[in-house]
C-alpha positions as CSV (number, residue, x, y, z in Angstrom):
1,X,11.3,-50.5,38.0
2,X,14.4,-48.4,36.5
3,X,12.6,-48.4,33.5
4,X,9.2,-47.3,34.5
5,X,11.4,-44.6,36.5
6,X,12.9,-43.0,33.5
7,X,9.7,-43.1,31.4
8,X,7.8,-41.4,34.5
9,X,10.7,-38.6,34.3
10,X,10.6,-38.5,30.7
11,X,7.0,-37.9,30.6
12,X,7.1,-35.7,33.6
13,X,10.1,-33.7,31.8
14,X,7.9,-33.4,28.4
15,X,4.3,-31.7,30.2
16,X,6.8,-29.4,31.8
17,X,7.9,-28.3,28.5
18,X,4.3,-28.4,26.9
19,X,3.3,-26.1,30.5
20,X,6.1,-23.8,29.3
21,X,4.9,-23.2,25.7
22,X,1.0,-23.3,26.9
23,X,0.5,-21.1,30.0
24,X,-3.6,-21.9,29.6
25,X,-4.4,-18.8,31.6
26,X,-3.7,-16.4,28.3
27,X,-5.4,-18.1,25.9
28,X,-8.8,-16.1,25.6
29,X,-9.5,-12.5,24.3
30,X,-8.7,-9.3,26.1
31,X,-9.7,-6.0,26.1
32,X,-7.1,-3.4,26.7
33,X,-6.9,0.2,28.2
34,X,-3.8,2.0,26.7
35,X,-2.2,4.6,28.1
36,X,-3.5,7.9,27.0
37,X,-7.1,6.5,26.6
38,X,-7.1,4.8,24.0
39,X,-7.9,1.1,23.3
40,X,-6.2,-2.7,22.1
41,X,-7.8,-6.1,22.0
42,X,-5.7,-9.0,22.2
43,X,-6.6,-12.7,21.3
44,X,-4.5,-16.0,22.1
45,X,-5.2,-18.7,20.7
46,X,-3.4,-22.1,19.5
47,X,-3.0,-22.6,16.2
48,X,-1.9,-26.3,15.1
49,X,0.6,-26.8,18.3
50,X,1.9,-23.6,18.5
51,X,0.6,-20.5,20.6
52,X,-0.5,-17.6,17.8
53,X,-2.2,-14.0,18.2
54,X,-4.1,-11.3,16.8
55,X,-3.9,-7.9,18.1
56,X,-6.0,-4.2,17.9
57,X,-3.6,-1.8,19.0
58,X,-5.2,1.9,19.3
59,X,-6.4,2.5,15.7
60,X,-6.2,0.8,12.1
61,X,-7.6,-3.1,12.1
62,X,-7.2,-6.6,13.9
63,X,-3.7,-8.1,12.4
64,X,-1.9,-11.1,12.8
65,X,1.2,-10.3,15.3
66,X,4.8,-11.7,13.9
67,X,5.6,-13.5,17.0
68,X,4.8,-14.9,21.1
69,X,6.3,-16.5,23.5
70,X,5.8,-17.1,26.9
71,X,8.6,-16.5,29.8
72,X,6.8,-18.8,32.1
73,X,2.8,-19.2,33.2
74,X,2.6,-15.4,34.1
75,X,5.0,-13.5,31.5
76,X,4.5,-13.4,27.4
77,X,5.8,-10.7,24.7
78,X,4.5,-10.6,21.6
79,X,5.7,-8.8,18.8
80,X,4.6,-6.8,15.6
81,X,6.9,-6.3,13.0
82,X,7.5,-5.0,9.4
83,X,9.9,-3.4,6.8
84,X,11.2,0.2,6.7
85,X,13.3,2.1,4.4
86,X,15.6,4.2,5.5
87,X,18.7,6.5,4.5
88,X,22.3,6.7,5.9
89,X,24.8,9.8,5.9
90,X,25.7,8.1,2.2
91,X,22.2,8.4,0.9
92,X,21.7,4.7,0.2
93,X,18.7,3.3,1.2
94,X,18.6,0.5,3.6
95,X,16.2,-1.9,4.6
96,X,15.4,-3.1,8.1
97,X,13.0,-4.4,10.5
98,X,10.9,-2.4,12.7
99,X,9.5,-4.1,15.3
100,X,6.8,-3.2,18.1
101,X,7.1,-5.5,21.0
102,X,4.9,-5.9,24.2
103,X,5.6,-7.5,27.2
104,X,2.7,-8.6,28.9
105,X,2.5,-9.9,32.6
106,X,-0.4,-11.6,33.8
107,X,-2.3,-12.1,37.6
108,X,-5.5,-14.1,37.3
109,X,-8.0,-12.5,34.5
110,X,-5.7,-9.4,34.3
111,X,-3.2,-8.3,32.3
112,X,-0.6,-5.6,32.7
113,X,2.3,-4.5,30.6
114,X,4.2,-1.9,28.0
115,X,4.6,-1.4,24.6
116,X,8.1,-0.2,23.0
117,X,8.3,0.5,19.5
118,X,10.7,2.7,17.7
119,X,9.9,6.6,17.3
120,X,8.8,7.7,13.8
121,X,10.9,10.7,13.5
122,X,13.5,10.6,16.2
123,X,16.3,8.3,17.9
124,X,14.8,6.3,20.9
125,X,11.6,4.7,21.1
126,X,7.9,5.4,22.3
127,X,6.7,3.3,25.6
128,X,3.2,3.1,26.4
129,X,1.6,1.5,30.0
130,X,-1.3,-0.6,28.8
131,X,-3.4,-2.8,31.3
132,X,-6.3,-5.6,30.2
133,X,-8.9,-8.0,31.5
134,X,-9.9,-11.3,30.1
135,X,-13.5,-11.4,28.4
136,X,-15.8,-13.5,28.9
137,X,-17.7,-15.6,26.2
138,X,-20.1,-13.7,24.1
139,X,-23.6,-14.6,24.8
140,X,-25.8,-16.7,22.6
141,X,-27.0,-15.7,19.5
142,X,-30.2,-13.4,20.6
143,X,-33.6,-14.5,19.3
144,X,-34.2,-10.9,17.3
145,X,-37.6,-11.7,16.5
146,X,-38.3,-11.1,20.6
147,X,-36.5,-8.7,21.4
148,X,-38.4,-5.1,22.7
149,X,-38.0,-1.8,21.9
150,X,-38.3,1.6,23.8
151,X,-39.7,5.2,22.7
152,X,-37.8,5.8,19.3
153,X,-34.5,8.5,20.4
154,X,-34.1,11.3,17.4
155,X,-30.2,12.1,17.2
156,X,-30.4,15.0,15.1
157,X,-32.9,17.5,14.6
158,X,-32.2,18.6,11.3
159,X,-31.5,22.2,12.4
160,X,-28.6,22.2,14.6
161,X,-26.2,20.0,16.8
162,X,-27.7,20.0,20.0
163,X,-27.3,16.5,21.5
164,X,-24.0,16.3,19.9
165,X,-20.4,17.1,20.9
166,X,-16.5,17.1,19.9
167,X,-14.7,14.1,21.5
168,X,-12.1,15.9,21.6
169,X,-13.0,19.6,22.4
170,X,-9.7,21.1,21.6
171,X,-10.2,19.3,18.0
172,X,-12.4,21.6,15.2
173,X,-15.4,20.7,14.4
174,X,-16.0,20.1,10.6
175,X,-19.9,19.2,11.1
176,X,-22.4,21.9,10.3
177,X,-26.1,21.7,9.5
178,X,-27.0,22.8,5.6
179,X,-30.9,22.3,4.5
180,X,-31.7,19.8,7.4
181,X,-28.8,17.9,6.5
182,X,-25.6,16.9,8.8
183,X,-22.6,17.6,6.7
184,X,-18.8,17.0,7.6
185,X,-16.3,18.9,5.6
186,X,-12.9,18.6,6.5
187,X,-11.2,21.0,4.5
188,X,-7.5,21.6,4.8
189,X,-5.7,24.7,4.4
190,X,-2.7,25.5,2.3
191,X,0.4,25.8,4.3
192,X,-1.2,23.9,7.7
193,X,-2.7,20.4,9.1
194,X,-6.3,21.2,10.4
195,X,-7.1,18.5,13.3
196,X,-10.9,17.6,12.4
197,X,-12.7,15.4,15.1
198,X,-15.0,13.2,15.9
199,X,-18.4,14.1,17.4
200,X,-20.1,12.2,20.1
201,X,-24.0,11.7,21.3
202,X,-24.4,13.1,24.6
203,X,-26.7,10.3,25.3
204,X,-25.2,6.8,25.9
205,X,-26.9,3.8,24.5
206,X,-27.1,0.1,25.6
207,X,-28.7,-2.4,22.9
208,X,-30.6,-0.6,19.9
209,X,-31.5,-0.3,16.7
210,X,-30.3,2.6,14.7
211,X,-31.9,3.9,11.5
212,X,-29.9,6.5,9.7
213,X,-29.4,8.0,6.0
214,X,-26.0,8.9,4.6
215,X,-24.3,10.0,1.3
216,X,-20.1,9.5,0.4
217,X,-18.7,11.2,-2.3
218,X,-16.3,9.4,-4.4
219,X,-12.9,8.5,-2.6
220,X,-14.4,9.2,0.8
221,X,-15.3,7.8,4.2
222,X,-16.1,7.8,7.6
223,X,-17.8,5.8,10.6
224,X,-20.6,5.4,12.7
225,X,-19.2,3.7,16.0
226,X,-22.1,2.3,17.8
227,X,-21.4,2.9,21.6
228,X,-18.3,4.6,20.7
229,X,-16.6,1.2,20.3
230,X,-17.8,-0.7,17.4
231,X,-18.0,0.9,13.9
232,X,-19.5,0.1,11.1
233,X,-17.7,1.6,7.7
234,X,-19.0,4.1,6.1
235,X,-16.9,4.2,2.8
236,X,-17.1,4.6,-1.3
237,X,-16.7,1.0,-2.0
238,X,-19.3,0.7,-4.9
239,X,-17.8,-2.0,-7.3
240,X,-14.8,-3.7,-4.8
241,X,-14.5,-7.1,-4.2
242,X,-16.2,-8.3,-0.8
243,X,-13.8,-6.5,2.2
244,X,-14.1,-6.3,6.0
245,X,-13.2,-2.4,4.9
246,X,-16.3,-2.0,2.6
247,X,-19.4,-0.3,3.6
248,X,-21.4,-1.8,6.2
249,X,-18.6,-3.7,7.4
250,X,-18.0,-4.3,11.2
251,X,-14.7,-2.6,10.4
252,X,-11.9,-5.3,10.4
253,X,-13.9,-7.9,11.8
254,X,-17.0,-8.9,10.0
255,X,-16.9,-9.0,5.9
256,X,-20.5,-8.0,4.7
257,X,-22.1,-11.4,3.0
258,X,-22.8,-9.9,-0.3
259,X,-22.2,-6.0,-1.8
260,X,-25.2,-3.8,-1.1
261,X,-23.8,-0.5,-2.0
262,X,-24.4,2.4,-4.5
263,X,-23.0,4.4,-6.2
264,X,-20.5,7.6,-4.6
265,X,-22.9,10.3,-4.0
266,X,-26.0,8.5,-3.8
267,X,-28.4,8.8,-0.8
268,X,-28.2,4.7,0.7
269,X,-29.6,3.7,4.2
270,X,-28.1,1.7,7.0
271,X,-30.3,-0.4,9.5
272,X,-28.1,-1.4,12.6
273,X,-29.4,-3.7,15.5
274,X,-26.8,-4.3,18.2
275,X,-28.5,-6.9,21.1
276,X,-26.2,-9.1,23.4
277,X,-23.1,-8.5,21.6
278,X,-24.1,-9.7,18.2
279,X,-24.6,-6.9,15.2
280,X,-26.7,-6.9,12.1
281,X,-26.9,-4.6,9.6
282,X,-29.3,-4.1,6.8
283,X,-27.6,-1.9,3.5
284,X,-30.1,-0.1,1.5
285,X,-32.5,-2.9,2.5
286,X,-30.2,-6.0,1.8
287,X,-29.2,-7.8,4.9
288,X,-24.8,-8.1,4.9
289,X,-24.7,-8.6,8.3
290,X,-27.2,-11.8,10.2
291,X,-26.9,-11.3,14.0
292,X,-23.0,-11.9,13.9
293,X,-20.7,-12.3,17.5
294,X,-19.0,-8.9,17.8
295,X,-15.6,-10.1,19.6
296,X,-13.9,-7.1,20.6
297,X,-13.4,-3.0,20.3
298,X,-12.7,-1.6,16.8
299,X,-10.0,0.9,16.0
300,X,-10.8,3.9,17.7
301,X,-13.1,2.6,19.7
302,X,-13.4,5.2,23.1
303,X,-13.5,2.5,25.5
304,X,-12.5,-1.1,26.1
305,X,-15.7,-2.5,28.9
306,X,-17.6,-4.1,26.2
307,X,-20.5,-4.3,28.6
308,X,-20.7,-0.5,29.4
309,X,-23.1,1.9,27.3
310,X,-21.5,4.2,24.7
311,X,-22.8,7.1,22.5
312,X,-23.2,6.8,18.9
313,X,-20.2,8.8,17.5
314,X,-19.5,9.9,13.7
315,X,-15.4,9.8,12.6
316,X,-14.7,13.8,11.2
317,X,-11.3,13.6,10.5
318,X,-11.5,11.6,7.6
319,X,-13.5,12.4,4.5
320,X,-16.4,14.2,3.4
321,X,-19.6,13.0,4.3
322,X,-23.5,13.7,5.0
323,X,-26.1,11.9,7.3
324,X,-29.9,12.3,8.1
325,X,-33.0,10.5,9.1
326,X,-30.8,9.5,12.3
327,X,-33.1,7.5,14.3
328,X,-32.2,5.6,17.8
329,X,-34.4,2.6,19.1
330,X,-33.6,1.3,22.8
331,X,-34.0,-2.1,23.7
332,X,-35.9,-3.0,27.1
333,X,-34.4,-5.5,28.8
């Protein structure tokens, strides 16, 4: 009986400690408001034993984090970190670790929490208030071959921006309209650092299909976010190896299947269809993208309810680019 006693502690001892390292209720994806209004997506998952994540955080792409751990069933931190340069009073360079770390609390389906990372150009650090909700699974593939569409939506006129509007109103506006053609220039000036940004649909959109024309000069690049939260890459990537970056891409997430682009400066076309949380996308008539589950928010993205309508929004601080033909297609539900 002494015997069974032990091995019923001993057992009893190691599902504590396996509790400890697994709290189940933050495995899952969430979807993160950030103070300041912008967005983060966080997935926990485990990976061979060990608890592992993948984070969004405001801009740039979905990255591996460089550690987790949990405190106890309601408390993790995770962590983000890389290399840095820098220079003492004697000149020489010395390399350290920056790291970004967020502790993250936890109440049901609902995170809360802060980020602290060091300041870029200053002693101290940043700290941002961020606060989350689990999401749920994403629906089944849709059957696209049933699917019905509304009146057709035209976005732009070809003669001026109404319909349209900064994000950002105290941001310039680089769009103009030359020979029924939307253009976005971006031009900086000697001497000072122009703030281009992004324009906005005053609309908001559900499920659709979106039609549109666009040319990239050489080097350049931009996005069409489809309900201000997803985008799809709009980039000179004629000749590069397959990328989640290239054109067409659901940026960060979903690699295109082959390369359908042409050449910088070429007029190519982009079919989108967003139903149910899945994305396809059709590059100058090839298909790269087959009704694919669309997990989370992309950098950038304006909001982080993934079930809430959105505008279609073009990126203008980036590169310069052109669009036309812009055509919107609702989906009846």
């Amino acid at each position: 009986m002494k015997k069974l006693s032990v091995l019923f502690l001993s057992v009893m001892l190691a599902a504590l400690v396996v509790n400890a390292q697994k709290p189940d209720g933050f495995y899952g994806m969430w979807t993160i408001e950030i103070e300041g209004g912008s967005v983060g997506w966080l997935h926990v998952f485990d990976n061979g034993g060990f608890p592992d994540a993948e984070l969004l955080w405001r801009g740039g792409s979905v990255l591996p984090v460089q550690n987790l751990y949990f405190l106890d069933d309601d408390n993790m931190v995770v962590m983000r970190a890389g290399e840095v340069t820098r220079k003492g009073k004697d000149e020489k360079e010395r390399k350290m670790i920056s790291t970004h770390v967020f502790e993250i609390t936890r109440s049901g389906d609902r995170i809360s929490g802060k980020s602290i990372e060091q300041a870029r150009n200053r002693p101290g650090v940043n700290v941002m208030k961020f606060y989350g909700w689990k999401l749920p699974p994403v629906p089944a593939k849709p059957d696209l071959s049933k699917v019905k569409y509304g009146k057709p939506v035209k976005l732009f006129n070809g003669k001026d921006l109404s319909g349209w509007k900064l994000i950002n109103p105290n941001q310039v506006n680089g769009f103009k309209v030359e020979k029924g053609i939307l253009v976005n220039d971006p031009v900086q000036k000697q001497g000072e650092r122009v703030s281009y940004g992004n324009i906005r649909t005053e609309q908001e959109f559900e499920d659709f299909n979106l039609t549109l024309e666009v040319n990239v000069p050489q080097g350049s690049n931009s996005g069409v976010y489809l309900r201000g939260m997803y985008e799809i890459q709009v980039m000179d990537s004629y000749g590069k190896p397959l990328d989640s970056h290239n054109m067409g891409a659901l940026y960060s997430r979903i690699t295109p299947s082959q390369a359908a682009e042409k050449p910088a400066g070429e007029w190519q076309t982009m079919d989108i269809t967003l139903v149910d949380r899945h994305v396809t996308v059709k590059l100058n008539g090839t298909t790269i993208i087959d009704n694919q589950p669309v997990y989370g928010p992309t950098g950038g993205a304006m909001g982080a309810d993934v079930h809430k309508k959105g505008p279609i929004y073009l990126q203008g601080d980036h590169g310069k680019v052109s669009y036309r033909n812009m055509v919107l297609t609702p989906v009846i539900k």
